[in-house]
Every structure is written in structure tokens, then in C-alpha cells.
PDB file of N, CA, C and O in Angstrom, chain B, residues numbered from 101:
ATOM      1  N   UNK B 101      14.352   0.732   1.506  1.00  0.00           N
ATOM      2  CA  UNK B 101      13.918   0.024   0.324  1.00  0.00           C
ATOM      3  C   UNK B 101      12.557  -0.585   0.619  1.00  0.00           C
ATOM      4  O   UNK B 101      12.368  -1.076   1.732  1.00  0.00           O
ATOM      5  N   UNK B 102      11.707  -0.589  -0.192  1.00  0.00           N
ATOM      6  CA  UNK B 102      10.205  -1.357  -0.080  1.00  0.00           C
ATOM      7  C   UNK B 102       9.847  -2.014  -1.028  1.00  0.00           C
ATOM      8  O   UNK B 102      10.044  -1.579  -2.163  1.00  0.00           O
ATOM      9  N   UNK B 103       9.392  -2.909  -0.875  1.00  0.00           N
ATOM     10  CA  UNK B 103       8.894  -4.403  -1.460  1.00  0.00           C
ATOM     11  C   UNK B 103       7.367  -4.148  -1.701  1.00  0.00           C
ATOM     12  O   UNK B 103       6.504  -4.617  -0.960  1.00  0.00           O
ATOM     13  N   UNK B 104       7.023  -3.144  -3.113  1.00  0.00           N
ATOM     14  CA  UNK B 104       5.712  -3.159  -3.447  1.00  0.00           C
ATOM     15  C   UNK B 104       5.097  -4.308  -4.329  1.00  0.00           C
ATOM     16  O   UNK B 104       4.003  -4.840  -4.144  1.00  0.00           O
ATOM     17  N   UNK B 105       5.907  -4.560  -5.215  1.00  0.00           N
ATOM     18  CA  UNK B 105       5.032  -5.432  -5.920  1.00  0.00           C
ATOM     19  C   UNK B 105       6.077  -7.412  -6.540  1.00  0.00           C
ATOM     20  O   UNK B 105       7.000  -7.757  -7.279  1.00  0.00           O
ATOM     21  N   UNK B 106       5.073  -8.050  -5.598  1.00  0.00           N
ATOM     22  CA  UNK B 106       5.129  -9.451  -5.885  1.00  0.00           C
ATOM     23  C   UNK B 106       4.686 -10.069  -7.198  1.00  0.00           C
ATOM     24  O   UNK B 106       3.589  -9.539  -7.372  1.00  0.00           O
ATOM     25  N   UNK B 107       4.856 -10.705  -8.000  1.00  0.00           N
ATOM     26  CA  UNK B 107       4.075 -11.672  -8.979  1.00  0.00           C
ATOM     27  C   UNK B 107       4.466 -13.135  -9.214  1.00  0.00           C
ATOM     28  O   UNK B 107       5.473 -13.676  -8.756  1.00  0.00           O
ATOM     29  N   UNK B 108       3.438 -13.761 -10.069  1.00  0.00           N
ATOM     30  CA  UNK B 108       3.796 -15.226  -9.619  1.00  0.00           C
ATOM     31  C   UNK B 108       4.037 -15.500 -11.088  1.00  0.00           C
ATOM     32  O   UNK B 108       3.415 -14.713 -11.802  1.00  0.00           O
ATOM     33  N   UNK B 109       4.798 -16.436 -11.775  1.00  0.00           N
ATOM     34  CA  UNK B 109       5.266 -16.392 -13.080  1.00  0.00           C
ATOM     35  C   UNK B 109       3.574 -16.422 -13.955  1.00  0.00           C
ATOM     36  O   UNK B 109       2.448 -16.695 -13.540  1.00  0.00           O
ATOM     37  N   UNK B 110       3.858 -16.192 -14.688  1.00  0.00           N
ATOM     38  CA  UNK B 110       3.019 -15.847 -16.154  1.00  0.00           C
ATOM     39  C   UNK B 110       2.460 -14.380 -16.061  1.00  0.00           C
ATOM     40  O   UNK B 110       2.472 -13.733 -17.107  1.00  0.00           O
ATOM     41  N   UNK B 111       1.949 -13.759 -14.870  1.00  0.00           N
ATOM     42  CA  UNK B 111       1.878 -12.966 -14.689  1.00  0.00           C
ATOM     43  C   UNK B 111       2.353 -11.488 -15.471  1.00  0.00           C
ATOM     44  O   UNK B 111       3.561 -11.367 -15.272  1.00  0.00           O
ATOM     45  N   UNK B 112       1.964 -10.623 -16.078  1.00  0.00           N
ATOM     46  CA  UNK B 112       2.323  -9.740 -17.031  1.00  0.00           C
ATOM     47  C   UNK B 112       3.841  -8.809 -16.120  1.00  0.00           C
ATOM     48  O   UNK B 112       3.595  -8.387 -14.991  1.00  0.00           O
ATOM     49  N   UNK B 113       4.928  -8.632 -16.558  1.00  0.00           N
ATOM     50  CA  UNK B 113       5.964  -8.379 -16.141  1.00  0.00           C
ATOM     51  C   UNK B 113       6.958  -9.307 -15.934  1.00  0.00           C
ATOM     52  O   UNK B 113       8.135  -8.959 -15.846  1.00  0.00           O
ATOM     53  N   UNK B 114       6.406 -11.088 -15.800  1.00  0.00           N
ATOM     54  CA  UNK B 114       7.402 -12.228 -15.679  1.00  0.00           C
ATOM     55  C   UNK B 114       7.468 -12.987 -17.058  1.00  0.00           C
ATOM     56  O   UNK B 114       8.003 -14.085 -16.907  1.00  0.00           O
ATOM     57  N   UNK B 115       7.132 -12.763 -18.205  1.00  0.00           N
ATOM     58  CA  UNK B 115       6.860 -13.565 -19.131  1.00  0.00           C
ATOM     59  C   UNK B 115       8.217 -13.692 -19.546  1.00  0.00           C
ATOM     60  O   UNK B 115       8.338 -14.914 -19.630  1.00  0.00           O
ATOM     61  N   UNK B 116       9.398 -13.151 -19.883  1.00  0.00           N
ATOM     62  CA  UNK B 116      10.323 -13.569 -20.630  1.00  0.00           C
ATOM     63  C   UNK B 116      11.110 -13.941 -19.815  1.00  0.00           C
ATOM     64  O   UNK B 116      11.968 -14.710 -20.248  1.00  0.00           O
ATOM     65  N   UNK B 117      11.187 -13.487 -17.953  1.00  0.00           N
ATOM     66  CA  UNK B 117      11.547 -14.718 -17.016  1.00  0.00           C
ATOM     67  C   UNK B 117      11.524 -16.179 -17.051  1.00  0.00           C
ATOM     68  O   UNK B 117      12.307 -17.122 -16.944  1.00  0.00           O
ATOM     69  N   UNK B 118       9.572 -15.823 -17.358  1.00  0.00           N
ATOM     70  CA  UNK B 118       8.820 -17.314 -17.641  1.00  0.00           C
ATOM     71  C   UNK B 118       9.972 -18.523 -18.344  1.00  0.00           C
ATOM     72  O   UNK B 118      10.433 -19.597 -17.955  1.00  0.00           O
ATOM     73  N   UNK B 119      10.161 -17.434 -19.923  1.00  0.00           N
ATOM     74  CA  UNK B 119      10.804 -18.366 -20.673  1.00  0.00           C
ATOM     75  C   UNK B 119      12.182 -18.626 -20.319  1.00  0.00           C
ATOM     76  O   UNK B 119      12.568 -19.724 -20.722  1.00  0.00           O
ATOM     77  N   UNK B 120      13.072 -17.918 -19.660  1.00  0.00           N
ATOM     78  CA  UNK B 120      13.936 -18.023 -19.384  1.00  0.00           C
ATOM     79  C   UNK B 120      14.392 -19.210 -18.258  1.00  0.00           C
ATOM     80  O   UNK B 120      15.336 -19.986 -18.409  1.00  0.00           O
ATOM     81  N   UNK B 121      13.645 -19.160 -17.302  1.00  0.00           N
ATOM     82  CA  UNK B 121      13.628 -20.169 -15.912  1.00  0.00           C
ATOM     83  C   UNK B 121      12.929 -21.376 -16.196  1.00  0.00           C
ATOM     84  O   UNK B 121      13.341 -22.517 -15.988  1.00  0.00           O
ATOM     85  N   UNK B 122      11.567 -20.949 -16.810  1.00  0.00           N
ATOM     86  CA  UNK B 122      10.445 -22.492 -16.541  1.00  0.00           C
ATOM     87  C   UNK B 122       9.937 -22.177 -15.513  1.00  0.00           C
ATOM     88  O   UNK B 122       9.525 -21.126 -15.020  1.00  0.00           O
ATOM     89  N   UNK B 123      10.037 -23.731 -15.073  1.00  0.00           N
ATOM     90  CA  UNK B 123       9.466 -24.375 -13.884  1.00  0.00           C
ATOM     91  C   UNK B 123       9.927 -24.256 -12.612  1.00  0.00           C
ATOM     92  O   UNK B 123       9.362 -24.643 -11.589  1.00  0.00           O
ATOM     93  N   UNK B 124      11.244 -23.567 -12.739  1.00  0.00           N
ATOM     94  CA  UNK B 124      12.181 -23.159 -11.777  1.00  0.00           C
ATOM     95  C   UNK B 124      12.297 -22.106 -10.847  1.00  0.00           C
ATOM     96  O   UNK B 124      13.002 -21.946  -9.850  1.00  0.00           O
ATOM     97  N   UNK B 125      10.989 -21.073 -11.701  1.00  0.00           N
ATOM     98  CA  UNK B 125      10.232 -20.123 -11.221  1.00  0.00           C
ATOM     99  C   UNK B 125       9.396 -19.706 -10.233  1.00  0.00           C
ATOM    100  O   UNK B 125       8.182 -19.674 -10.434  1.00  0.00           O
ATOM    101  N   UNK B 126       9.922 -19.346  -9.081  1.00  0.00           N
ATOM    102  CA  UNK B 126       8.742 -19.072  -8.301  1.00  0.00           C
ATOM    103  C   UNK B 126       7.978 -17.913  -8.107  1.00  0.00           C
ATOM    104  O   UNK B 126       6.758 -17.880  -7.944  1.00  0.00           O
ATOM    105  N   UNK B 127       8.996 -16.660  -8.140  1.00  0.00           N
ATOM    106  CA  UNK B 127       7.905 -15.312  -8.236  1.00  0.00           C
ATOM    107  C   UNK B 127       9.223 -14.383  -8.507  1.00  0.00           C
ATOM    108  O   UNK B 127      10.441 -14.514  -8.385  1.00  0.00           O
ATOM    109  N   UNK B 128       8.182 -13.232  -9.001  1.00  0.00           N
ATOM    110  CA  UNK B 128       9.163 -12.113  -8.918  1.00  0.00           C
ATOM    111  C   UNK B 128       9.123 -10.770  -8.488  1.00  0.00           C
ATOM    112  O   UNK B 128       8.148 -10.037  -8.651  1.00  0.00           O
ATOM    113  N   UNK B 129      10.040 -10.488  -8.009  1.00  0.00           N
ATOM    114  CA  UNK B 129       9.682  -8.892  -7.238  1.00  0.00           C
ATOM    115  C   UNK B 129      10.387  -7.802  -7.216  1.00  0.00           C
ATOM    116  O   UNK B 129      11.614  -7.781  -7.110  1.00  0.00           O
ATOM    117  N   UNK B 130       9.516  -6.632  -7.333  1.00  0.00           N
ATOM    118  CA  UNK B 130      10.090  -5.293  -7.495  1.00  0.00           C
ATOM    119  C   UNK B 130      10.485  -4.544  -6.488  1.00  0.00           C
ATOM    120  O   UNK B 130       9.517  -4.235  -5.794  1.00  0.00           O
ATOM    121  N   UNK B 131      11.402  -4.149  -6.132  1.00  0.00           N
ATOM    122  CA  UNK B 131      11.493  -3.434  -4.923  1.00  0.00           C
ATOM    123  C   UNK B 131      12.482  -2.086  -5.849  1.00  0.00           C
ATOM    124  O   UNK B 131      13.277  -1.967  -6.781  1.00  0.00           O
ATOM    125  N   UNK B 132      11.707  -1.223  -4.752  1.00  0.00           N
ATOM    126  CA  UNK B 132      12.170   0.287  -4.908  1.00  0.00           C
ATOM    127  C   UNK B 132      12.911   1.003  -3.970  1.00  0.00           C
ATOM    128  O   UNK B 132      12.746   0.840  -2.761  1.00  0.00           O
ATOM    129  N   UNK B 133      13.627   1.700  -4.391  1.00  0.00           N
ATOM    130  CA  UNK B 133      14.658   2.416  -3.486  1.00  0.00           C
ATOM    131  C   UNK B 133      14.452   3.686  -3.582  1.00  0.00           C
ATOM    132  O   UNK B 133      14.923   4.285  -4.549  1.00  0.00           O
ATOM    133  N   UNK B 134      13.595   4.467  -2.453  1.00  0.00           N
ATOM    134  CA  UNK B 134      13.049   5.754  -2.337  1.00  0.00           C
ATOM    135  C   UNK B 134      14.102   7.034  -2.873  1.00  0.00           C
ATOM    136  O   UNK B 134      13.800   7.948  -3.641  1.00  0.00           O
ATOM    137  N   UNK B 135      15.495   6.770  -2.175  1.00  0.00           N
ATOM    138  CA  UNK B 135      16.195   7.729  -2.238  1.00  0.00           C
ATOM    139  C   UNK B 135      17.560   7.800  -3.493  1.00  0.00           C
ATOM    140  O   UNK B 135      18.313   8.760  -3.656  1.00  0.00           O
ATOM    141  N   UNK B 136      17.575   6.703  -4.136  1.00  0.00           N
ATOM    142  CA  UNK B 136      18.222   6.797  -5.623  1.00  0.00           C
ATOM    143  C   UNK B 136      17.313   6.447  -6.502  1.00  0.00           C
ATOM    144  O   UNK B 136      17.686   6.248  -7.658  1.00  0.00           O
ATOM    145  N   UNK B 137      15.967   6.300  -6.164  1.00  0.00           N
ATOM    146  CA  UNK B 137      15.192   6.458  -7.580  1.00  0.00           C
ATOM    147  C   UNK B 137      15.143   4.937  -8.496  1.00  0.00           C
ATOM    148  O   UNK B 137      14.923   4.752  -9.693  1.00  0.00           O
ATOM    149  N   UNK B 138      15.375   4.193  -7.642  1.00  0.00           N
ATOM    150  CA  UNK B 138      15.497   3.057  -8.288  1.00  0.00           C
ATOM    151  C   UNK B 138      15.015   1.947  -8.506  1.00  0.00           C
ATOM    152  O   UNK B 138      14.481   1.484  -7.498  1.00  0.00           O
ATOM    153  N   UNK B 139      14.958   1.224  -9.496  1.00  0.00           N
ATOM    154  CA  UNK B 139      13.703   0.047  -9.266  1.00  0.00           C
ATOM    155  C   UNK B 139      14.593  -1.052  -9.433  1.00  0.00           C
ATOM    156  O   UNK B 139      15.237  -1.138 -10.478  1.00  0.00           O
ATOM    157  N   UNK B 140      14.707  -1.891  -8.546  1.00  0.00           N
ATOM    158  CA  UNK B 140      15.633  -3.383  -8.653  1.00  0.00           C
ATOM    159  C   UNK B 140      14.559  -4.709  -8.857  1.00  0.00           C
ATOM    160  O   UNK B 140      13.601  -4.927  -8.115  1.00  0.00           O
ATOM    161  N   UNK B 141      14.917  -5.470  -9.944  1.00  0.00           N
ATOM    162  CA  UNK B 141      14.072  -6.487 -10.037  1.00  0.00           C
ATOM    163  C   UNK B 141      14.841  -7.787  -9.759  1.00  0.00           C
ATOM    164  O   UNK B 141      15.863  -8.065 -10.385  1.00  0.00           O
ATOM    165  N   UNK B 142      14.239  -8.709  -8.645  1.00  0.00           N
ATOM    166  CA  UNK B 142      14.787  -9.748  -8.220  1.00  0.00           C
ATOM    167  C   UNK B 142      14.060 -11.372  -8.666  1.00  0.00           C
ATOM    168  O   UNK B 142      12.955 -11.288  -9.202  1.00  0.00           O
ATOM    169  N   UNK B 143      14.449 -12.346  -8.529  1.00  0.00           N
ATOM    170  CA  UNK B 143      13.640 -13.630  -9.182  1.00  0.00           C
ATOM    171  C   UNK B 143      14.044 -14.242  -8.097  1.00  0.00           C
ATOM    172  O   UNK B 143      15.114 -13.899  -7.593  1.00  0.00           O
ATOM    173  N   UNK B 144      13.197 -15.362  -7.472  1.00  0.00           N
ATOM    174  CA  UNK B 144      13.198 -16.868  -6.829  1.00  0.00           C
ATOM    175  C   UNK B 144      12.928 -17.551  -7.405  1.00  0.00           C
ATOM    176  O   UNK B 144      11.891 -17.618  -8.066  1.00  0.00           O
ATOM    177  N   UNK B 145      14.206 -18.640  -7.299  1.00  0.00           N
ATOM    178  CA  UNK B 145      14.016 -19.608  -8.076  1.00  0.00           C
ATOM    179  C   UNK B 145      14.489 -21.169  -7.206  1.00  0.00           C
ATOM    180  O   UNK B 145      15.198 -21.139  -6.200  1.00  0.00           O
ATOM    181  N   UNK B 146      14.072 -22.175  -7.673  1.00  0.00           N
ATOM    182  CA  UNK B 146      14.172 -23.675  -7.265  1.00  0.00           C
ATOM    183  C   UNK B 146      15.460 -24.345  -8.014  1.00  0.00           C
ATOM    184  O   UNK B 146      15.443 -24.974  -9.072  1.00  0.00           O
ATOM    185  N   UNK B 147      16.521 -24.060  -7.229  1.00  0.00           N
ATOM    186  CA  UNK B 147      17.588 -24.810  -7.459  1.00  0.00           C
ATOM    187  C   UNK B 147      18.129 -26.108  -7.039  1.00  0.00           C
ATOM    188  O   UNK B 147      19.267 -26.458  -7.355  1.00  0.00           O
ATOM    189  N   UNK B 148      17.024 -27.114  -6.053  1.00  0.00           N
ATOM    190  CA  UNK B 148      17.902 -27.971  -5.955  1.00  0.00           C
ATOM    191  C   UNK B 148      16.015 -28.938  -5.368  1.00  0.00           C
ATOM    192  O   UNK B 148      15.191 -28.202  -4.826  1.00  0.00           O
ATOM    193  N   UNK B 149      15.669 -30.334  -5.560  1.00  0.00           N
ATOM    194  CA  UNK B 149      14.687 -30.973  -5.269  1.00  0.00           C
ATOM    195  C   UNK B 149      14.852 -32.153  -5.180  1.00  0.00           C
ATOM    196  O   UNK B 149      14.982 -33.006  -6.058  1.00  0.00           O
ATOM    197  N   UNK B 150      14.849 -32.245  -3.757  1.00  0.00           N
ATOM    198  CA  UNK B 150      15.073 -33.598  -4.029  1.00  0.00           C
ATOM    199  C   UNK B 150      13.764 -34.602  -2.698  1.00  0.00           C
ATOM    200  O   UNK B 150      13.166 -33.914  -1.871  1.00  0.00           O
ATOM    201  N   UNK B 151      13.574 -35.900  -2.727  1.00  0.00           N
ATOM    202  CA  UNK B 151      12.769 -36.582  -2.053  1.00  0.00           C
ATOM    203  C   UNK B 151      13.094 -36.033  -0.030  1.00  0.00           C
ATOM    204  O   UNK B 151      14.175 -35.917   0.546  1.00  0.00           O
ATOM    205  N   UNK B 152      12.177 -35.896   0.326  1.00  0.00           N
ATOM    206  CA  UNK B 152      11.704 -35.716   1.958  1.00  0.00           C
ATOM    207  C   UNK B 152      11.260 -36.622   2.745  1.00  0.00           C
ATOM    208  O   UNK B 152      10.069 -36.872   2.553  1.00  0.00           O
ATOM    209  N   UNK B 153      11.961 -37.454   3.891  1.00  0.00           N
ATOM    210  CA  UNK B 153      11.303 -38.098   5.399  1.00  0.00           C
ATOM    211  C   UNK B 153      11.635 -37.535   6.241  1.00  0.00           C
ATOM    212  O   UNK B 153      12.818 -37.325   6.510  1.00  0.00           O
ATOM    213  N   UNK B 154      10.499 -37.074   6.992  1.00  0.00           N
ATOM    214  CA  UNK B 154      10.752 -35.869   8.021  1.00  0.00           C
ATOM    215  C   UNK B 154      10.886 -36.935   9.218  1.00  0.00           C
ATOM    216  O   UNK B 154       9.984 -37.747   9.424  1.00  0.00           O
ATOM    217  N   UNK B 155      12.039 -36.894   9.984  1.00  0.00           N
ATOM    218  CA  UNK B 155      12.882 -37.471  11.210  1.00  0.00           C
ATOM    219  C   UNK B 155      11.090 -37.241  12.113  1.00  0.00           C
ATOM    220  O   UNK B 155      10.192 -36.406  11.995  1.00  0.00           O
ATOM    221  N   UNK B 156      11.263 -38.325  12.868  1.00  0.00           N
ATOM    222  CA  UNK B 156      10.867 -38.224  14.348  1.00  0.00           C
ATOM    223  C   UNK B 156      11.908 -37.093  15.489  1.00  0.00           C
ATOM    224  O   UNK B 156      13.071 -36.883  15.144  1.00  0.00           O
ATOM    225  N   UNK B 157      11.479 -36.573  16.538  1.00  0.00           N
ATOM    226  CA  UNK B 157      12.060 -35.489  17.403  1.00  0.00           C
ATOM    227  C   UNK B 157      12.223 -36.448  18.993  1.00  0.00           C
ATOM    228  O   UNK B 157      11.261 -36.912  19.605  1.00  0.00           O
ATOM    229  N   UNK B 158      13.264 -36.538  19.295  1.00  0.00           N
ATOM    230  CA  UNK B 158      12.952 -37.081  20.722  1.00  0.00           C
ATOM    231  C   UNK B 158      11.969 -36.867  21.047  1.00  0.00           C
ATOM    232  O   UNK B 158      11.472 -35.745  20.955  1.00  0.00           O
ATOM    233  N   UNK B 159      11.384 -37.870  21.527  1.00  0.00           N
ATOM    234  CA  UNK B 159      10.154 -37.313  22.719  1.00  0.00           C
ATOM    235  C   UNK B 159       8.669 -37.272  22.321  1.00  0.00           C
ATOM    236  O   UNK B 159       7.731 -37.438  23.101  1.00  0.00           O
ATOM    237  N   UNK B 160       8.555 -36.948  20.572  1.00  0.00           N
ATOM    238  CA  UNK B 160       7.639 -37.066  20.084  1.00  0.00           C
ATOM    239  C   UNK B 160       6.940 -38.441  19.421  1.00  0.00           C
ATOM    240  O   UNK B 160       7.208 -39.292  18.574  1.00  0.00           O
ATOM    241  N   UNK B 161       6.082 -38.167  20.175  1.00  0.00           N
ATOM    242  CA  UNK B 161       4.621 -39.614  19.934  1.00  0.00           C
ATOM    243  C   UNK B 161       4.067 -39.583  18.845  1.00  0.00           C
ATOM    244  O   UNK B 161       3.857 -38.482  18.336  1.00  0.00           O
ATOM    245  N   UNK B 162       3.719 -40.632  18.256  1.00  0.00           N
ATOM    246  CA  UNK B 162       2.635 -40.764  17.225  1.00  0.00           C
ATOM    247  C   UNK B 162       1.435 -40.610  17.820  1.00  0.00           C
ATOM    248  O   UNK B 162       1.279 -41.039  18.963  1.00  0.00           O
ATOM    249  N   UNK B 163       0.428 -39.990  17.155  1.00  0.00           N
ATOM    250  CA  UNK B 163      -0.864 -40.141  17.506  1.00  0.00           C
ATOM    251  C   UNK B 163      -1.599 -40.995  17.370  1.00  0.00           C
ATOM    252  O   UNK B 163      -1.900 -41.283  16.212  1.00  0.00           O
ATOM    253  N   UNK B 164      -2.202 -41.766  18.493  1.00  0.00           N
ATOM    254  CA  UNK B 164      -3.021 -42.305  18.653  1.00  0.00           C
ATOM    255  C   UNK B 164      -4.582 -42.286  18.770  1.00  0.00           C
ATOM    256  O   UNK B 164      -4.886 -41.819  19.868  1.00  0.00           O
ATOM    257  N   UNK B 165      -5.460 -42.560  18.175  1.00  0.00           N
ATOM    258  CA  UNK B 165      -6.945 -42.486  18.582  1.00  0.00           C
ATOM    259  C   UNK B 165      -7.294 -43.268  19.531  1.00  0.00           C
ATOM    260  O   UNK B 165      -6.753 -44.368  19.644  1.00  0.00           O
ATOM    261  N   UNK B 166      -8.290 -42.833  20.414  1.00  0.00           N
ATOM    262  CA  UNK B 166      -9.138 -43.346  21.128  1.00  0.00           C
ATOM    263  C   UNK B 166     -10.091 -44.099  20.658  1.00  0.00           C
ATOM    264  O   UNK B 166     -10.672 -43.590  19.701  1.00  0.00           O
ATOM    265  N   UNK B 167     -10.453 -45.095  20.972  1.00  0.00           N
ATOM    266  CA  UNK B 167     -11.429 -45.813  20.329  1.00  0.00           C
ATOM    267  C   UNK B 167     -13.041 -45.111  20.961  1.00  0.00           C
ATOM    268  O   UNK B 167     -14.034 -45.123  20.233  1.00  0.00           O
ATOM    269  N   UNK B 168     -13.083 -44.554  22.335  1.00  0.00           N
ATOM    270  CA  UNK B 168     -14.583 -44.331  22.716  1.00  0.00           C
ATOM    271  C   UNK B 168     -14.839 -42.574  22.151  1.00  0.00           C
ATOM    272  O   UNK B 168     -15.963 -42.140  21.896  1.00  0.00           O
ATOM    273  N   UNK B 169     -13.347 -41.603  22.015  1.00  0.00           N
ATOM    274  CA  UNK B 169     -13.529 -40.501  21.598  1.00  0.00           C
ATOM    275  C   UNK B 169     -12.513 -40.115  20.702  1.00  0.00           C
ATOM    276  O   UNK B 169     -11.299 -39.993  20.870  1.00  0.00           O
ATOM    277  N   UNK B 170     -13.369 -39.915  19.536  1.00  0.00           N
ATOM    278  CA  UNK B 170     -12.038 -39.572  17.914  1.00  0.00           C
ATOM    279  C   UNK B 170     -11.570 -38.375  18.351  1.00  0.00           C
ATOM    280  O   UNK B 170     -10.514 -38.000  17.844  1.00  0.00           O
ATOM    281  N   UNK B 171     -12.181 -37.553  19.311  1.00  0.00           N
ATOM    282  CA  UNK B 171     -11.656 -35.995  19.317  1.00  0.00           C
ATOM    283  C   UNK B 171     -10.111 -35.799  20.012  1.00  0.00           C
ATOM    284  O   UNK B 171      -9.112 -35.131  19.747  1.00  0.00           O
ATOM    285  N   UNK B 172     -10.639 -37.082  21.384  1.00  0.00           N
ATOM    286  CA  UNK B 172      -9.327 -36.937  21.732  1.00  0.00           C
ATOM    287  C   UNK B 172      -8.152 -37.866  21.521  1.00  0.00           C
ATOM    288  O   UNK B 172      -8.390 -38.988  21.074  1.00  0.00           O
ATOM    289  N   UNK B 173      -6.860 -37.501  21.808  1.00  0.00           N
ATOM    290  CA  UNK B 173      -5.664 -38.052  21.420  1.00  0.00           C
ATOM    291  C   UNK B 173      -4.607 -38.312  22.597  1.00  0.00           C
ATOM    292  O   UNK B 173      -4.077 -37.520  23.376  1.00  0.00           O
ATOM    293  N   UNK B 174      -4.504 -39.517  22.470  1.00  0.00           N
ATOM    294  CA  UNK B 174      -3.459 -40.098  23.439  1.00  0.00           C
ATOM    295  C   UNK B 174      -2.474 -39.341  23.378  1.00  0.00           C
ATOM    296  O   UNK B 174      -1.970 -39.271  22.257  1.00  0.00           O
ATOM    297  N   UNK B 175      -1.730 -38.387  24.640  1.00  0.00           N
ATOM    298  CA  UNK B 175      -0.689 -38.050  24.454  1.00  0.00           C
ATOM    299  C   UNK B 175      -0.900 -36.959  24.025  1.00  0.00           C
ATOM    300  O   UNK B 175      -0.009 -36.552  23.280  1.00  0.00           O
ATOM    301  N   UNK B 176      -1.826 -36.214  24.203  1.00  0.00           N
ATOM    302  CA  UNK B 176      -1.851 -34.862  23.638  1.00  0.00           C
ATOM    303  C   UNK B 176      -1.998 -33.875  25.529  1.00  0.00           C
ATOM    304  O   UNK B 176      -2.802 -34.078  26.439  1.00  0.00           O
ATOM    305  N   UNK B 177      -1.014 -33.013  25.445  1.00  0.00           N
ATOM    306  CA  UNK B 177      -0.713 -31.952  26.401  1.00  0.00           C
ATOM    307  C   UNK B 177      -1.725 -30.889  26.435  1.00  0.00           C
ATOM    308  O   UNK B 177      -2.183 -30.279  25.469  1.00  0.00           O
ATOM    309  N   UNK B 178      -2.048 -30.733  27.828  1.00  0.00           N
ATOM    310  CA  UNK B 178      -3.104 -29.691  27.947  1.00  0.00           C
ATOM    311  C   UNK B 178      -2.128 -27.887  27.655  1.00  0.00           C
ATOM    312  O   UNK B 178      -1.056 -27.419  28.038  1.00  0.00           O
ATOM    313  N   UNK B 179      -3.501 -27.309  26.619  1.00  0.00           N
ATOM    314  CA  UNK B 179      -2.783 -25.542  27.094  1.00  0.00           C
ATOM    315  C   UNK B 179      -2.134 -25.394  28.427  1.00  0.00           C
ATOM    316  O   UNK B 179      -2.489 -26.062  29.398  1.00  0.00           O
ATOM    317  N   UNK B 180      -1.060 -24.399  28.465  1.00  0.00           N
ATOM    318  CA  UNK B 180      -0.708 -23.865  29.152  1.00  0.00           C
ATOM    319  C   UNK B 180      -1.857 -23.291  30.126  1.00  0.00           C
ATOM    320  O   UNK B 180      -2.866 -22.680  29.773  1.00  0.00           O
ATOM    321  N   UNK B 181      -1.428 -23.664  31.561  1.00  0.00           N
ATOM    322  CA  UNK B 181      -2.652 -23.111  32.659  1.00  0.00           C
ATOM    323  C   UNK B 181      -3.937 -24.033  32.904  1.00  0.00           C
ATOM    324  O   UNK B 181      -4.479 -23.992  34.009  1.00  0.00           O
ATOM    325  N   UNK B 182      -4.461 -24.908  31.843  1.00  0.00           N
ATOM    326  CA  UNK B 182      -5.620 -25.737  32.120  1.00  0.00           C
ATOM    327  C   UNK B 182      -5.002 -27.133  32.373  1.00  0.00           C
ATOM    328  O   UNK B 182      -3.982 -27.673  31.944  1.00  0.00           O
ATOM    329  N   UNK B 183      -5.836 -27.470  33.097  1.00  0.00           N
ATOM    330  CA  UNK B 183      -5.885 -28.542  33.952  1.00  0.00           C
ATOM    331  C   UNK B 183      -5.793 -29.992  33.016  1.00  0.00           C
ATOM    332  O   UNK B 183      -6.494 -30.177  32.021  1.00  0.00           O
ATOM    333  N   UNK B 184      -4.849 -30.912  33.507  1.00  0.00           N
ATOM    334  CA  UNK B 184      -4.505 -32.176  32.614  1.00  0.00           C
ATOM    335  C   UNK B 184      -5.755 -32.950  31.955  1.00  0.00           C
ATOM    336  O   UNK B 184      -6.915 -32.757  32.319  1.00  0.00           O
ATOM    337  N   UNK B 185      -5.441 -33.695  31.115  1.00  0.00           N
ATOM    338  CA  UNK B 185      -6.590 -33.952  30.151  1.00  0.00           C
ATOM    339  C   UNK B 185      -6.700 -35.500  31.237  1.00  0.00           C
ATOM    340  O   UNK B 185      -5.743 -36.192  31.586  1.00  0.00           O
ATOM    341  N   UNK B 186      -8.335 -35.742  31.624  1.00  0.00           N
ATOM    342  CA  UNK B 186      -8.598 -37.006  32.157  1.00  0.00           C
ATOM    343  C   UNK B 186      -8.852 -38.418  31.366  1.00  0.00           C
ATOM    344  O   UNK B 186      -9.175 -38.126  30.214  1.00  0.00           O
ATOM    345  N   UNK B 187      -8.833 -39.583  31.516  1.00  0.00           N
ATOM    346  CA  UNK B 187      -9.884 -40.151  30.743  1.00  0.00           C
ATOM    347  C   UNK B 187     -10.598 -41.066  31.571  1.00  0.00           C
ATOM    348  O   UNK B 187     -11.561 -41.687  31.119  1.00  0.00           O
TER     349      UNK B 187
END
């Protein structure tokens, strides 16, 4: 099966989706099925919204600025292989 063609609502092919869903609408897509000849049309949609505070992770720091350099950041880990950050 292949996933040729995406669209985003209003888009010519989603309009009576449009009216059907709203705002609830996120895109819609055609996918084809090479060997029965077939064209299946699917919808994404927004069923559920509600308010987000994304948790702190063990271990993870707030960032801090430096007062003598904005570039660098307290607590920030060197790449893999280079040498620890000095100050």
C-alpha cells in the first residue's frame, strides 16, 4: 500500500470533510493499494484537548546563564568525545 497523496483541510478533495469535522480536522489521505486497485481514504482527527505541564525528568537542570558568557550554559554536557566544558 502507498501513501501518495496528503492534504490539509480546505484543500480541494477535503471540503465536505471540512464541513463535516471542523476544527477537528487535521489532514487527509489517500492511500492506494497497487494490487486490488484500490483507493482508501482516511481522516485525522483531534479527539480529545486538553491543558499541558511538561514534568521535570530526574536529573534534569534548569538552565542557567552565565553572567560573563550568554553562549554558555551552566550544566550543559560536552559532545560525545570532546573534552569537558571549562570555565
Amino acid at each position: 500500500m502507498s501513501n501518495l497523496v496528503t492534504l490539509r483541510p480546505g484543500a480541494r478533495g477535503t471540503i465536505r470533510l471540512v464541513h463535516e469535522y471542523g476544527d477537528k480536522l487535521i489532514c487527509v489521505r489517500y492511500r492506494y493499494k497497487q494490487d486490488t486497485r484500490t483507493r482508501i481514504k482516511t481522516v485525522e482527527l483531534v479527539v480529545d484537548e486538553r491543558p499541558w505541564t511538561p514534568r521535570r525528568l530526574k536529573g534534569q537542570r534548569r538552565w542557567r546563564y552565565l553572567e560573563q558568557d550568554d553562549s554558555l550554559i551552566e550544566g550543559a554536557r560536552p559532545a560525545s568525545g570532546a573534552e569537558s566544558v571549562q570555565r
